[in-house]
C-alpha positions in Angstrom: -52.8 -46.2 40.2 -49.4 -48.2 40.9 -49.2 -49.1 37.2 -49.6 -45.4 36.4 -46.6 -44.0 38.4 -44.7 -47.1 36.5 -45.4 -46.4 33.2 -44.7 -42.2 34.0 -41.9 -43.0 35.7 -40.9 -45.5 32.6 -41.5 -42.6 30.2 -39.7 -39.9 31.8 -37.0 -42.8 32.2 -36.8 -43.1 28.6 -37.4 -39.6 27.7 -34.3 -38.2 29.8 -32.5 -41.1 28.5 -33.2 -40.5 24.9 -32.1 -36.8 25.6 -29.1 -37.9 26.5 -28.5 -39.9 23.5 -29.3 -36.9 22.1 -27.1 -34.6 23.4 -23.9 -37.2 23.4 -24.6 -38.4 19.9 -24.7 -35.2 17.9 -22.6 -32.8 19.4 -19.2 -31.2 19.0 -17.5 -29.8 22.4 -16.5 -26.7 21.2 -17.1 -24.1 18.1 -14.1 -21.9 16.9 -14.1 -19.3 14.4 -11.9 -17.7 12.1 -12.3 -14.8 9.7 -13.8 -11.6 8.9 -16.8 -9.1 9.9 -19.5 -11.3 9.0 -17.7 -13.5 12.2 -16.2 -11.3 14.2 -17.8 -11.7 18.0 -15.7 -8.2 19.2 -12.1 -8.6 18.6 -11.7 -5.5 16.9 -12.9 -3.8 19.7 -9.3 -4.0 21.6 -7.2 -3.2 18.5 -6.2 0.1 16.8 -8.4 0.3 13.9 -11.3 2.7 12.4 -13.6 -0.9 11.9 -15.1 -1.0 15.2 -18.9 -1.8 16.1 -18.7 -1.6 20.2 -21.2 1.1 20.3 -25.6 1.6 19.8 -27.3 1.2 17.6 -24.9 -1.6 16.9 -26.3 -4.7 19.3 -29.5 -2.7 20.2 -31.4 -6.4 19.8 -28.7 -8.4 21.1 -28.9 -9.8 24.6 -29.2 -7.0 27.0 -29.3 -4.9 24.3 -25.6 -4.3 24.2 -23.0 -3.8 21.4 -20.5 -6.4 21.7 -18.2 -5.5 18.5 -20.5 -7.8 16.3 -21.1 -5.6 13.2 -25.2 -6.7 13.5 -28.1 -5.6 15.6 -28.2 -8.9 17.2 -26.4 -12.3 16.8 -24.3 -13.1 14.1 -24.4 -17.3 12.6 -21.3 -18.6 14.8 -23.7 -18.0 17.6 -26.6 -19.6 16.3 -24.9 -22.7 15.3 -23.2 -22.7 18.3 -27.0 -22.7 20.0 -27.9 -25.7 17.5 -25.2 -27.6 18.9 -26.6 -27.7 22.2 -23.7 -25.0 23.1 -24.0 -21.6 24.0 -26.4 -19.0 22.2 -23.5 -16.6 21.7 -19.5 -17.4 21.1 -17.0 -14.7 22.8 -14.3 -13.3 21.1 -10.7 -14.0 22.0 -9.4 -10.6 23.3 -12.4 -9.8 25.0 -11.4 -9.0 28.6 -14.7 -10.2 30.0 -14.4 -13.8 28.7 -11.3 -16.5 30.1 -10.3 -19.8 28.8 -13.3 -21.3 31.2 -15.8 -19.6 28.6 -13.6 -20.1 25.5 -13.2 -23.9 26.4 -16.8 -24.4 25.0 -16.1 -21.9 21.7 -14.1 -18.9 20.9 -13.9 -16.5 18.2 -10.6 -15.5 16.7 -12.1 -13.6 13.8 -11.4 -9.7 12.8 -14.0 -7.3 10.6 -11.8 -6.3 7.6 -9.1 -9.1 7.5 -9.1 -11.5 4.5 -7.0 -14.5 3.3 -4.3 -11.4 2.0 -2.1 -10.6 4.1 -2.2 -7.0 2.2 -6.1 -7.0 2.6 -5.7 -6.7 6.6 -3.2 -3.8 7.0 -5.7 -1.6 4.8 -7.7 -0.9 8.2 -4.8 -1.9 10.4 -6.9 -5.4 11.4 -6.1 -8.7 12.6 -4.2 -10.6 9.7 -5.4 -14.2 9.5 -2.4 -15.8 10.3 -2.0 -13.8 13.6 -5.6 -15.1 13.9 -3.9 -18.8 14.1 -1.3 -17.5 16.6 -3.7 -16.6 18.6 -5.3 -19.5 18.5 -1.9 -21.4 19.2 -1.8 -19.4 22.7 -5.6 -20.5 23.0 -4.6 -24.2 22.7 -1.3 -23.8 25.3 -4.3 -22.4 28.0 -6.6 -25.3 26.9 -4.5 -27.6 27.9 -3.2 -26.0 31.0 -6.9 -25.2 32.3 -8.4 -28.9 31.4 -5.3 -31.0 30.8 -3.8 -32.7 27.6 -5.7 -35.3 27.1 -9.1 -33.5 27.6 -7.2 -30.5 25.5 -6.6 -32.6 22.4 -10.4 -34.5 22.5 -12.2 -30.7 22.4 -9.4 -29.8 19.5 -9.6 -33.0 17.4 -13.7 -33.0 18.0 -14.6 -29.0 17.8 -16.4 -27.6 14.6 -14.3 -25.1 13.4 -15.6 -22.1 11.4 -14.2 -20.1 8.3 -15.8 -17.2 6.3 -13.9 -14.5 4.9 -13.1 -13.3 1.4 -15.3 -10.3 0.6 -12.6 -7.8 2.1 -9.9 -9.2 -0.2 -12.0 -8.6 -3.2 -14.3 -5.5 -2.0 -11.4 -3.3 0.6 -8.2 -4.2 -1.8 -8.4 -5.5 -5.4 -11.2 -3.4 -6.6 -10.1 -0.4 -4.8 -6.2 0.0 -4.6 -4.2 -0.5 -7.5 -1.2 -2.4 -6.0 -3.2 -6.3 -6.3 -4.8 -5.4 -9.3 -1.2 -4.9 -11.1 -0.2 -7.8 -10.1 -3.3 -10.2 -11.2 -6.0 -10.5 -13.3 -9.4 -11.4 -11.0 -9.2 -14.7 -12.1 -5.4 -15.4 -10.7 -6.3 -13.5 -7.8 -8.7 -15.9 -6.6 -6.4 -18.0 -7.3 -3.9 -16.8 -5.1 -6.4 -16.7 -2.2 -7.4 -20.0 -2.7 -3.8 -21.0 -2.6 -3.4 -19.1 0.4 -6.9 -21.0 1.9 -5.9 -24.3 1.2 -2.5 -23.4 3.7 -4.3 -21.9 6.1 -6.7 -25.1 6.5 -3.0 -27.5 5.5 -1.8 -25.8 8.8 -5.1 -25.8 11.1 -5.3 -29.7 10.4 -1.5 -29.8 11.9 -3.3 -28.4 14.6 -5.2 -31.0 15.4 -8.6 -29.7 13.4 -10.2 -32.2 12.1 -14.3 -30.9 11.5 -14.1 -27.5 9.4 -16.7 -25.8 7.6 -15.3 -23.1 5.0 -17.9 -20.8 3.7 -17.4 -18.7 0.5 -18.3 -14.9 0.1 -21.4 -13.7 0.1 -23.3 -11.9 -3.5 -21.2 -8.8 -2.4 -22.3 -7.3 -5.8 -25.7 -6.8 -4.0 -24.4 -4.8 -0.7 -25.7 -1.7 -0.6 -22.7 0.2 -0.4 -21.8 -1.7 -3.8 -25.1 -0.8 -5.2 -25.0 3.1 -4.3 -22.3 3.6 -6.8 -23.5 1.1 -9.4 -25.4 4.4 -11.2 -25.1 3.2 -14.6 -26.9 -0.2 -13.3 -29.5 2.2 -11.4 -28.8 0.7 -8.3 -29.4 -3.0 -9.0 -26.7 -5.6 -7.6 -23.4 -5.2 -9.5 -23.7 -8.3 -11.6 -19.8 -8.7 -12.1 -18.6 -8.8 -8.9 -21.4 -11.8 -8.0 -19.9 -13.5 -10.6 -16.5 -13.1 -9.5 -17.8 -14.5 -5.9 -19.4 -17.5 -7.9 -16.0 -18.2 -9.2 -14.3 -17.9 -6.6 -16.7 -20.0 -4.4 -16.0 -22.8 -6.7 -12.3 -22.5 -7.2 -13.1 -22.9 -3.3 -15.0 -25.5 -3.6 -12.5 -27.7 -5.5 -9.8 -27.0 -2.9 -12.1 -28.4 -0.4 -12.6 -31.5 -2.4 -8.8 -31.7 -2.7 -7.8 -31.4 1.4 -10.3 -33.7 2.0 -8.7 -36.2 -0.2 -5.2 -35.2 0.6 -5.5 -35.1 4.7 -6.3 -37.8 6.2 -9.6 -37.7 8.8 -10.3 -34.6 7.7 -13.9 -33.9 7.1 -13.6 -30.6 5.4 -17.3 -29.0 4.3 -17.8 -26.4 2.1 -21.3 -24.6 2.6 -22.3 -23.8 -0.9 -26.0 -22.8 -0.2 -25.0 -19.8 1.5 -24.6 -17.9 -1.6 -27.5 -19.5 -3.0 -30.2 -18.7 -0.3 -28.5 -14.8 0.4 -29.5 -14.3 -3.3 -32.4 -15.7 -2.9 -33.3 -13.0 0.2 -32.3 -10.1 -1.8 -34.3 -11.0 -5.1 -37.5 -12.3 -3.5 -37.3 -10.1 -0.1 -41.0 -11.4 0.6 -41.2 -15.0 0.5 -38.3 -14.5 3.8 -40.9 -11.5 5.3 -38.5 -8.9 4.4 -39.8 -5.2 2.8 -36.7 -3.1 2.2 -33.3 -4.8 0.6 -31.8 -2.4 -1.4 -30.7 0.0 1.5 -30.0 -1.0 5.3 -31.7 -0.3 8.1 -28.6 2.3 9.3 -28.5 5.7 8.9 -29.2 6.2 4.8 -28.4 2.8 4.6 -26.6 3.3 1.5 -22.9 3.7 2.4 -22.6 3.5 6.3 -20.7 1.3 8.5 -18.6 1.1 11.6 -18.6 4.5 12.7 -21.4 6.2 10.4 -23.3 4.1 12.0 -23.6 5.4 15.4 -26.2 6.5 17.8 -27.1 9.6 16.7 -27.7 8.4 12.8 -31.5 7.7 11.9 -32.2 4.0 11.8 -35.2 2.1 11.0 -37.6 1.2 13.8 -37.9 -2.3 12.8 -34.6 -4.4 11.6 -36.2 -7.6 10.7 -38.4 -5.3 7.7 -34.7 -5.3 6.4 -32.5 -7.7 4.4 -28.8 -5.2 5.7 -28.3 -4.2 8.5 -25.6 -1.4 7.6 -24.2 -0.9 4.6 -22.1 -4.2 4.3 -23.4 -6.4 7.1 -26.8 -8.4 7.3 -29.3 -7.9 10.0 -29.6 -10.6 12.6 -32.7 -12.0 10.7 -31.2 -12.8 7.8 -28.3 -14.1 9.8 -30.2 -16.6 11.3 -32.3 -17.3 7.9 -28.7 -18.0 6.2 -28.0 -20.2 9.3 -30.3 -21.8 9.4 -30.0 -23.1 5.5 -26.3 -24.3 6.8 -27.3 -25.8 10.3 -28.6 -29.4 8.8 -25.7 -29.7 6.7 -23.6 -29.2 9.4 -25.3 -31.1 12.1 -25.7 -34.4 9.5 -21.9 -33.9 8.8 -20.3 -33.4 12.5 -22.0 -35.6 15.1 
């Protein structure tokens, strides 16, 4: 019986202790997140814009079942790679008055729904431009170390996994739809432009003190529904040119990944490639993922809606996870976390 208690107590011994290992070995303190809608945990909620989301049936299977200002009805991939880092399941967003620098020590969102690398792209729904996202996160760094000290201040900034996705509204709210970008470049120098404008944004995060970053590209934004209502002369299929513009830019992005990573040193820079790749993948074979409808979202018609026609008194489907979108632009939060977690071993193999 004695040797019985010694062996259990021997295992849990080991157990907790190979836990631990766990938890110190492959974890980053803190997750931080720049970028657009597809990131955004609520900051447009305290601005002046139309692109809000802080309202049903927005969040109706989040926690609580609450909007937050995530444009999903539930979590959005920030928070599940946040959970896969043994961190918390959701990140909050910077401006949100119900979160302080004790909450955003472990992760904080910085992102805006409708900013893009352009400067231009922002003011077309009066967003938060991405380099007031950095000053932002400046301030958030000065309360860091005032809360937790320097020392401890510069460890969670040098160790955190920083996140970056945003593009689509550059390409999607600006070049294809007001003429001013489109004078002044041809597609193919516009992406170069933004990826110009990328590599200085990630050039002046790593003077920061970042040092883990994963940069993901756009998305097939041909195959959005609110792209595919007006694709009539393609009957509604994914509008094939503006996935291919995505795959171009994605490795134009690619390369300048490749190129920081050479250029800065200690910077492990990652570009998440698959996440075009497997979002495609959803939207062409819907039923391998358990997915019925992906041609329309689950809100209101689901063919042009967003933001605010997308509110509580539009129809929307019973069931989100039968659905690839969510509205009209965004993805529901099955398919986020399908799309998640596609990126989570790269990540978790690459920042330990």
């Amino acid at each position: 019986m004695a040797q019985l208690h010694v062996d259990l107590f021997f295992f849990i011994t080991l157990a907790v202790l190979s836990l631990f290992a766990a938890e110190t070995e492959a974890k980053v303190p803190a997750v931080i997140v720049f970028g657009d809608s597809s990131v955004d945990a609520g900051n447009n909620n305290v601005i002046s814009t139309v692109l809000k989301s802080n309202f049903r049936p927005y969040g109706r299977d989040f926690e609580g079942g609450r909007p937050t200002g995530r444009f999903c009805n539930g979590r959005i991939p920030p928070d599940f790679i946040s959970q896969a880092f043994g961190l918390k399941p959701s990140i909050p967003a910077y401006l949100d008055p119900m979160f302080s620098i004790s909450d955003f020590a472990t992760g904080v969102c910085f992102a805006s729904a409708g900013t893009g690398y352009d400067n231009a792209t922002s003011k077309v729904l009066n967003v938060i431009p991405l380099w007031k996202e950095l000053e932002y996160y400046k301030d958030y760094q000065n309360k860091l170390r005032a809360y937790i000290g320097n020392d401890r201040a510069s460890e969670i900034i040098s160790e955190a996994l920083y996140l970056m996705s945003l593009g689509t509204n550059d390409f999607l709210e600006n070049y294809y739809t007001f003429p001013t970008r489109r004078s002044q470049f041809t597609v193919k120098q516009y992406e170069d432009f933004l990826v110009r404008l990328a590599g200085n944004f990630i050039s002046e995060l790593y003077s920061l003190g970042a040092r883990k970053i994963s940069l993901t590209g756009v998305p097939p934004m041909g195959c959005l529904p609110l792209e595919r209502t007006t694709n009539f002369l393609g009957h509604n299929d994914c509008l094939e040119e503006y996935n291919n513009v995505a795959l171009e830019f994605n490795g134009k992005l690619e390369g300048i990944a490749a190129q920081l990573n050479k250029g800065l040193p200690g910077l492990k820079l990652v570009f998440t490639k698959n996440v075009y790749d497997i979002f495609y993948d959803i939207i062409r074979r819907p039923s391998l993922y358990g997915f019925e409808v992906t041609g329309v979202a689950c809100c209101a018609t689901g063919t042009f809606e967003m933001s605010y026609l997308c509110n509580e008194h539009s129809f929307t489907c019973p069931d989100a996870n039968r659905y690839v979108f969510w509205d009209a632009f965004h993805p529901t939060e099955k398919t986020n976390q399908i799309i998640s977690d596609q990126v989570i071993p790269t990540l978790l193999s690459h920042f330990h």
